[in-house]
Legacy VTK file of the C-alpha trace (Angstrom):
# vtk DataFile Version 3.0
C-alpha trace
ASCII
DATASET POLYDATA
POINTS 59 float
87.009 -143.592 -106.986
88.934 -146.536 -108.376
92.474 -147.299 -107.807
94.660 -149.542 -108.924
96.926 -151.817 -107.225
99.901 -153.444 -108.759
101.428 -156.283 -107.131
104.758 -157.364 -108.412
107.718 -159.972 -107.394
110.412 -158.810 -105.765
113.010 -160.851 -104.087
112.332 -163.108 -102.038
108.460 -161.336 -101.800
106.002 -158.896 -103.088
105.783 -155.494 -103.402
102.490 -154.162 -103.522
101.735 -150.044 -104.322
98.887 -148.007 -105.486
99.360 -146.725 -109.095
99.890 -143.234 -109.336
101.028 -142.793 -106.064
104.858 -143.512 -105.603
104.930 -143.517 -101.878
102.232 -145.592 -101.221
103.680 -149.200 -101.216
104.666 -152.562 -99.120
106.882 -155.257 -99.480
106.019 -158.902 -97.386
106.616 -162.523 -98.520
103.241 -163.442 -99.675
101.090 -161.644 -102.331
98.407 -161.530 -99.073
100.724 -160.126 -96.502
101.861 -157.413 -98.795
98.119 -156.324 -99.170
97.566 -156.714 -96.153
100.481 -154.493 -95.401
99.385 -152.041 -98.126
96.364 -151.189 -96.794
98.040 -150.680 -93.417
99.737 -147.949 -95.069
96.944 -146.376 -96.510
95.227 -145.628 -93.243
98.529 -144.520 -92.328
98.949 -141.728 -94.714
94.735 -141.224 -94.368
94.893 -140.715 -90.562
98.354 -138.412 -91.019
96.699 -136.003 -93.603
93.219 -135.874 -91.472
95.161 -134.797 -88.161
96.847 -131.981 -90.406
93.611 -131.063 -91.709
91.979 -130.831 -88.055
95.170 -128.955 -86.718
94.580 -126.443 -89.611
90.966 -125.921 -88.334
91.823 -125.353 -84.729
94.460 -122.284 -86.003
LINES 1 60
59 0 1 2 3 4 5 6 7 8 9 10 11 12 13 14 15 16 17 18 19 20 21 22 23 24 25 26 27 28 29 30 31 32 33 34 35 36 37 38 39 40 41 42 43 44 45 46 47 48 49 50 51 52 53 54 55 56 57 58
């Protein structure tokens, strides 16, 4: 699956998000960091939605 991500000046920084997805983004003051923090998020939202899935299976 390929997914793009857009990184964009804002401020005094970057954002960086994942087009498509309007929650998924992160805002640091280097292009790097904001990556960096990107992905951070990602797992984030991946490790939220797996617990929900495994609470669903233990009902």
């Amino acid at each position: 699956m390929k997914t793009n991500i857009i990184i964009e000046k804002d401020g005094d920084g970057y954002l960086a998000r994942v087009e498509g997805h309007e929650n998924l983004f992160a805002f640091a003051y280097s292009e790097k960091e904001a990556i960096i923090e990107l992905k951070n998020v990602v797992e984030m939202i991946m490790d939220y939605h797996l617990e929900q899935v495994n609470d669903e299976r233990a009902i």
